[in-house]
N, C-alpha and C positions, 0 to 999 in steps of 0.2 A: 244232765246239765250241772255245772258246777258251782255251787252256790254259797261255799262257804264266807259266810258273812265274817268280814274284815277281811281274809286275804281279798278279796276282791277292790275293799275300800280302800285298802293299804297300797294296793301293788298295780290295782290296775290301770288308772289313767298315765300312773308312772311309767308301764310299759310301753301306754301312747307314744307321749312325750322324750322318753329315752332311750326306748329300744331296750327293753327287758331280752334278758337273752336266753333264760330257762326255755328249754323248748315244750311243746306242751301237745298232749295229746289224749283222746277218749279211750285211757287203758283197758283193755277187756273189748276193744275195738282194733281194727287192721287199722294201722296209724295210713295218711295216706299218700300215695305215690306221687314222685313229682315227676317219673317219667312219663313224657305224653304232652302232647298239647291241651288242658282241660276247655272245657267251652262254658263260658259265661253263663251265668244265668238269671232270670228274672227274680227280684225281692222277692218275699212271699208276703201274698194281701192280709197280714195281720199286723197286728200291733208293734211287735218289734220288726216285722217286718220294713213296714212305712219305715222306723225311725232307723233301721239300718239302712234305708236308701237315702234319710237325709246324710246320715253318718259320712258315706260316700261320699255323695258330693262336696261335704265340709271337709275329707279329708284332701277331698281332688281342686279347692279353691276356687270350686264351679260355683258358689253362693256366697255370700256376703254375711256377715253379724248374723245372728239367730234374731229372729223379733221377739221369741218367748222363751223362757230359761228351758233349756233341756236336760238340765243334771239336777238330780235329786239333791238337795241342800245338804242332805248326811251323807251323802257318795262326797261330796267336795271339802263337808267340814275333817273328812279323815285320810284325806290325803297327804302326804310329806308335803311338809313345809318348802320344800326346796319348787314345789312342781307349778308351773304358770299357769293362771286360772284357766278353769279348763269349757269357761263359760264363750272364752276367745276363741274362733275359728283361725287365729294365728296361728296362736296355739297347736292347735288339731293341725294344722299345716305344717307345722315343726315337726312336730309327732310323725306326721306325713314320710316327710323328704327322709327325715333320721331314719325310718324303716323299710319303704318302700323306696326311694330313691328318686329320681324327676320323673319318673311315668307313672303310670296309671295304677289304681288297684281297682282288679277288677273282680267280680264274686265268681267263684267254681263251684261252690256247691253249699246245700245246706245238712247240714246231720241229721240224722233220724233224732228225732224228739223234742222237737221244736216246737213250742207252743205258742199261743196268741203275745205271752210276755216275754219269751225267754227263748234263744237259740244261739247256737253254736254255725259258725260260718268258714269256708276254706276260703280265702283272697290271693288273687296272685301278684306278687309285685311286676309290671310286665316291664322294667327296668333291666329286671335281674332274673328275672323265670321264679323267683324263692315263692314257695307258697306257706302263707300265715292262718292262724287258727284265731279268729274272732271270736270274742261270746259275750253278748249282749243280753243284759235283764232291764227290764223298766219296772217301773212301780205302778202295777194296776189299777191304783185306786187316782194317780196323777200322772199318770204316762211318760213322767218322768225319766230318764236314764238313775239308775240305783248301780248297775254293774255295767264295765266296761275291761275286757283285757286282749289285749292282742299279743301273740307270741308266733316263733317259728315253731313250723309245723314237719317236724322230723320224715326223712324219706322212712319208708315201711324197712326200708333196706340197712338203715343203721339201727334198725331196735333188733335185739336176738329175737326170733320165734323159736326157740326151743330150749334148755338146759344145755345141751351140748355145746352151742352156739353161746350161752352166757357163759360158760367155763372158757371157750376158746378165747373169747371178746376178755374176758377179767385177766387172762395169762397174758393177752399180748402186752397188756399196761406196762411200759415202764416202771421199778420202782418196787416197792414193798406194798402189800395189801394186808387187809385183814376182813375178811368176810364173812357174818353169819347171816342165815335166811334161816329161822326156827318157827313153829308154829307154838303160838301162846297162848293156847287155849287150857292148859294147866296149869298147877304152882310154878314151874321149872318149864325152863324152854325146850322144845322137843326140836334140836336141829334137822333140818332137809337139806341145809348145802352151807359148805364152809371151806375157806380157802385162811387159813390162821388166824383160826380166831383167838388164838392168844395171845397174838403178834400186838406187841402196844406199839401208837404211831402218834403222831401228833394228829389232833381234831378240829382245832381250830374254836372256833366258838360254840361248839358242841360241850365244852366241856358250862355253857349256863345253864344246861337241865341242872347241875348240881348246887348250882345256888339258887334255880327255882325251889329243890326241892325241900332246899334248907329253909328257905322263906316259907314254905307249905308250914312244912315242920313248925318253924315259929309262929307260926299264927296256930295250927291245931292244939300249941302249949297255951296259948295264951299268951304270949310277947309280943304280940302284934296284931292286925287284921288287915284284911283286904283294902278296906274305905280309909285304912290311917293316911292322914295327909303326909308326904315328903319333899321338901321344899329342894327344888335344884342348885347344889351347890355349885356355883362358879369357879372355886378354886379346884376341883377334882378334873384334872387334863387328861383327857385322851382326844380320838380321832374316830369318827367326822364331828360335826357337831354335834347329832342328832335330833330323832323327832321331838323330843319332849321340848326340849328349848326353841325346834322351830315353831311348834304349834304354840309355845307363850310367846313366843317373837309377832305371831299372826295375830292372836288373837289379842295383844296388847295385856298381857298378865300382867303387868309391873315386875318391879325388882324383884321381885322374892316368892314366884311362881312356885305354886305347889300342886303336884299330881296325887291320886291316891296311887299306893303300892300294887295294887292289882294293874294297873295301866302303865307304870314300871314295868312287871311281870309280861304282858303284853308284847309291848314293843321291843323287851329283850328280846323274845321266842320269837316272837313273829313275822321282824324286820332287822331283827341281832342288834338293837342299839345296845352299842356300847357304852356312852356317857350313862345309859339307865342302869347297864351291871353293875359298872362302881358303883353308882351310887348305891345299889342291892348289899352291892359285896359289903360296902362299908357299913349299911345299916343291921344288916343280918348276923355282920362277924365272920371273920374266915375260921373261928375255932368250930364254929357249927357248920359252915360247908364242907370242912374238912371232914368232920363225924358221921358226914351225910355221903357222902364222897368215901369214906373206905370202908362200907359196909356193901359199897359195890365194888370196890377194886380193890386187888389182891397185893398192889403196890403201891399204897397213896403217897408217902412219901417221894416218890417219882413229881408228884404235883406240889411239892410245898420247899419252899413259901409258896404260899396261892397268891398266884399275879394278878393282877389286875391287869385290863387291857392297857389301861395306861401306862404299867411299867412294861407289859408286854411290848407296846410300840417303842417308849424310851430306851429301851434294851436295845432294839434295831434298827431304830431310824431316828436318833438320836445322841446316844449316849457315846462317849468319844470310845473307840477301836479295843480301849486296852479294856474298857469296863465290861464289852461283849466278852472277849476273850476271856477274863476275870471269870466272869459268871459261867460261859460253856466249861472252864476249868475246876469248879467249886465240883466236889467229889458230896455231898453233904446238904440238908437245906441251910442248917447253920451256917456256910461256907459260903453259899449262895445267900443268904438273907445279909450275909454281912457286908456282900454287897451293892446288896439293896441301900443300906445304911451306908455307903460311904458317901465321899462329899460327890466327890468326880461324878457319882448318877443321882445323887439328891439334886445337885447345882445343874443337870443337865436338861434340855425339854425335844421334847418330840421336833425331828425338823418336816415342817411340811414337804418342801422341796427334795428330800430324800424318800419321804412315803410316795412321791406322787412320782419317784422313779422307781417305785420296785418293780414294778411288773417287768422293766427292762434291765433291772439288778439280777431278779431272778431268786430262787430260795436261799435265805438265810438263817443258818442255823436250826434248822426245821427236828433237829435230832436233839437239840438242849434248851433251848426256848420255844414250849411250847406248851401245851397242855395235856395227857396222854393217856392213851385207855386204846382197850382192844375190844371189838368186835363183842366177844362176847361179857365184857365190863360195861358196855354201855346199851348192853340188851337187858341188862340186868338193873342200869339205873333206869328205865325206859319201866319193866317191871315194877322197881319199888315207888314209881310216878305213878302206874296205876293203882297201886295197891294205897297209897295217901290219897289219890283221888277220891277212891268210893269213900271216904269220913266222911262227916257231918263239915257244910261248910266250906268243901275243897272245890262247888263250882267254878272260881276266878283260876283255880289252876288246871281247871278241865280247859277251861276257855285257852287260854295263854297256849297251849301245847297243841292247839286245833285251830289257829287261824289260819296260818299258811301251812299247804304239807309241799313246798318246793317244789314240784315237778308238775302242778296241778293235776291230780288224777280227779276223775270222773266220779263224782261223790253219787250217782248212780251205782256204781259198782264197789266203790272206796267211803261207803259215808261216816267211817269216823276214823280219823289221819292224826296220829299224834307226831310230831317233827320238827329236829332238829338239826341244821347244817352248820355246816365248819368249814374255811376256807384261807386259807394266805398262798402266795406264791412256793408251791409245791408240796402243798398239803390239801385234801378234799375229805367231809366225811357227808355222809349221809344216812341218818339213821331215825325210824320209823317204826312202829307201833300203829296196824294198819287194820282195822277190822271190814271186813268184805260182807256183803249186801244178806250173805246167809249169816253172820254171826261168828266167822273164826277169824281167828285172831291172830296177825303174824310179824314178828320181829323182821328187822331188813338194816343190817349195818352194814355200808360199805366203807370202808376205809381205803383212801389210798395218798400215800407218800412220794415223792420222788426230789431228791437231795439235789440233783445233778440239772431241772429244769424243769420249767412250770407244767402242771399236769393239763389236762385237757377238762376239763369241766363238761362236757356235752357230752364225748366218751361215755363216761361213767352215768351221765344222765339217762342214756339212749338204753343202758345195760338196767338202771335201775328200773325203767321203763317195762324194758320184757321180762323182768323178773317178778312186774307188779299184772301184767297181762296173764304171764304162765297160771299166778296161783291165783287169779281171776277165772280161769279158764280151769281151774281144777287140774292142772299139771304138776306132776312134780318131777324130780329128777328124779333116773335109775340108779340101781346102787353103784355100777362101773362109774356115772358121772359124781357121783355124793362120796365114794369112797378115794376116788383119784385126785377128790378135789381137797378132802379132806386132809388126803395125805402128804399136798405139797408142801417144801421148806418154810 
């Protein structure tokens, strides 16, 4: 059962309500088939039982208002700002239609491990045939709802079951990759499968491990700490708004709302707010992310000037034509900073109306605006995150890198997930620091690119998936697969 506290509070009633699209499944388990007609089944007579049958019916509009609150007051107080209380059976109605469609959801089955408070449930949308992975925690002491997530539940048929099968699955990708799967149970990574891992590509928002860790840095000096208060600056633009400003919007903060830096740290890593890395980037200094940042990469100047998301977006959804071109052309950071500095992208602002058409823009510039590291560059900052963890005082940055691990695996078999994703239109990274139920320890970067049209997000999920089942499973790859794979361009 999957229990990591906060992604659950962060992500999951969101998935209700919006249709989370990560698919999700009990790695180290046969993910399950959706060939077949499944047959319904009865609740089970316990605790979560009972309350996933009221679940049902609130989501099927067969009951009206709840008479007694059914969500734990700290499952609601850390949900996104954006998400409609989740106390409304409207609500849960919304949620409803957005995932399962105008028919029924009906239960197929329950997972092995299912206790009085807590289980994992297969529903089928009978709209669509799509079968979804429910998982449900209550609070035993209030019977409360504490955890709530619902996702698609991958055919068994789009995850590799073997090495060979994740080699053939990663070559057919469109596009440039860069792959390492190393075991990290030493100083140094001990690679088992690699597809270029020297290859730099752009990461996407992968590259805030490096201002996490400069923020670690600055608090173990002494320039900072965890609990220091940081007030939200309004003049710092980027894109979305984020959670820190919706939860002072919520909670009525007044004007000049301030979080501590560890909850910054937080919702950077764990939900990629954006508006929280500026404000990081600015408090931290980019002279010290960058110091942090080329002790793991063998090309740091590749990242600098260190953008911020803000100019990141101004660059591409914003800034008039010539100032892109300008920058993709700047051979130099100086070249490139200069124009940063100019008027034409000072005076420029992000246009909404243009972000909210990329996906049908398609990639832009994904080869010169972007942030950039390879496979085995960002297993290495993944390593010097652990190695600043075990100090004295570095729990806020254990936490921060452990709340979601993006593909929810099974913290029965996966119980400590350190992870970070990256994403724009035709960039995907995924890259993990994974410790398994016995104690070993495994790096897992996938990188992939594609210039010419947006990548497949699920693809890569499905692979990172059987890659996380294989070495659950004590498999690893042959050397014909480890050495062919190694070898490619």
């Amino acid at each position: 059962m999957s229990r990591r506290t906060g992604r659950w509070w962060c992500w999951a009633l969101a998935s209700v309500l919006v249709g989370l699209t990560v698919p999700s499944v009990c790695v180290g388990i046969k993910a399950t088939d959706q060939t077949g007609p499944p047959e319904p089944v009865l609740t089970p007579d316990t605790a979560a039982g009972k309350t996933l049958g009221w679940l049902l019916e609130a989501l099927s509009g067969r009951i009206g208002e709840p008479e007694t609150e059914r969500f734990a007051p700290e499952f609601v107080k850390q949900l996104p700002g954006s998400m409609p209380d989740p106390k409304s059976t409207a609500a849960l109605r919304s949620g409803h239609s957005a995932i399962f469609g105008s028919g029924e959801a009906t239960l197929v089955s329950i997972e092995e491990g299912a206790s009085d408070h807590a289980l994992r449930a297969i529903l089928k949308a009978e709209a669509t045939g799509k079968l979804f992975l429910l998982q449900l925690s209550i609070d035993p002491g209030t019977g409360l709802i504490d955890g709530l997530l619902i996702t698609p539940a991958p055919n068994s048929g789009d995850i590799p079951q073997s090495w060979a099968e994740v080699d053939a699955a990663l070559k057919k990708l469109p596009g440039d990759l860069s792959v390492l799967v190393a075991s990290a149970d030493g100083a140094a990574p001990a690679p088992v499968y690699a597809i270029n891992p020297d290859h730099r590509l752009g990461i996407g928002s992968a590259f805030k491990l490096w201002v996490l860790g400069a923020l670690a840095e600055l608090v173990h000096d002494g320039g900072a700490s965890w609990e220091e208060p940081l007030a939200l600056d309004f003049a710092i633009k980027t894109m979305p708004i984020g959670e820190l400003r919706m939860q002072a919007n919520r909670e009525g903060m007044g004007a000049d709302p301030e979080f501590p830096l560890s909850r910054f740290a937080d919702v950077m890593i764990s939900v990629s707010d954006n508006p929280a890395t500026d404000h990081l980037i600015e408090r931290v200094g980019r002279d010290r992310i960058i110091e942090f940042m080329s002790r793991v990469h063998d090309e740091p100047s590749q990242n600098q000037p260190f953008l911020s998301t803000g100019q990141f977006f101004k660059l591409k959804r914003g800034a008039p034509d010539e100032v892109l071109r300008a920058y993709i052309a700047a051979q130099t950071p100086e070249e490139r900073q200069a124009v940063l500095d100019s008027d034409a992208f000072q005076n420029a602002v992000i246009s909404i109306p243009l972000a909210m058409r990329w996906q049908q823009d398609g990639p832009i510039a994904i080869d010169a605006v972007e942030w950039f590291a390879s496979a085995r560059e960002l297993g290495r900052t993944m390593l010097e995150l652990r190695r600043l963890e075990q100090r004295p005082g570095m729990k806020p940055l254990s936490h921060a890198l452990r709340i979601n691990d993006g593909i929810n695996l099974d913290d029965r078999v996966w119980p400590k997930v350190a992870f970070k994703g990256g994403s724009e239109p035709g960039v995907l990274n995924l890259t993990y620091l994974a410790e398994d139920a016995a104690g070993n320890q495994w790096l897992v970067s996938l990188g992939w690119n594609n210039s010419d049209a947006m990548v497949d997000d699920d693809r890569m999920i499905h692979i990172a998936l059987g890659i996380f089942a294989l070495l659950a499973e004590g498999e690893l790859p042959t050397a014909s697969v480890t050495d062919e794979a190694t070898a490619s361009p």
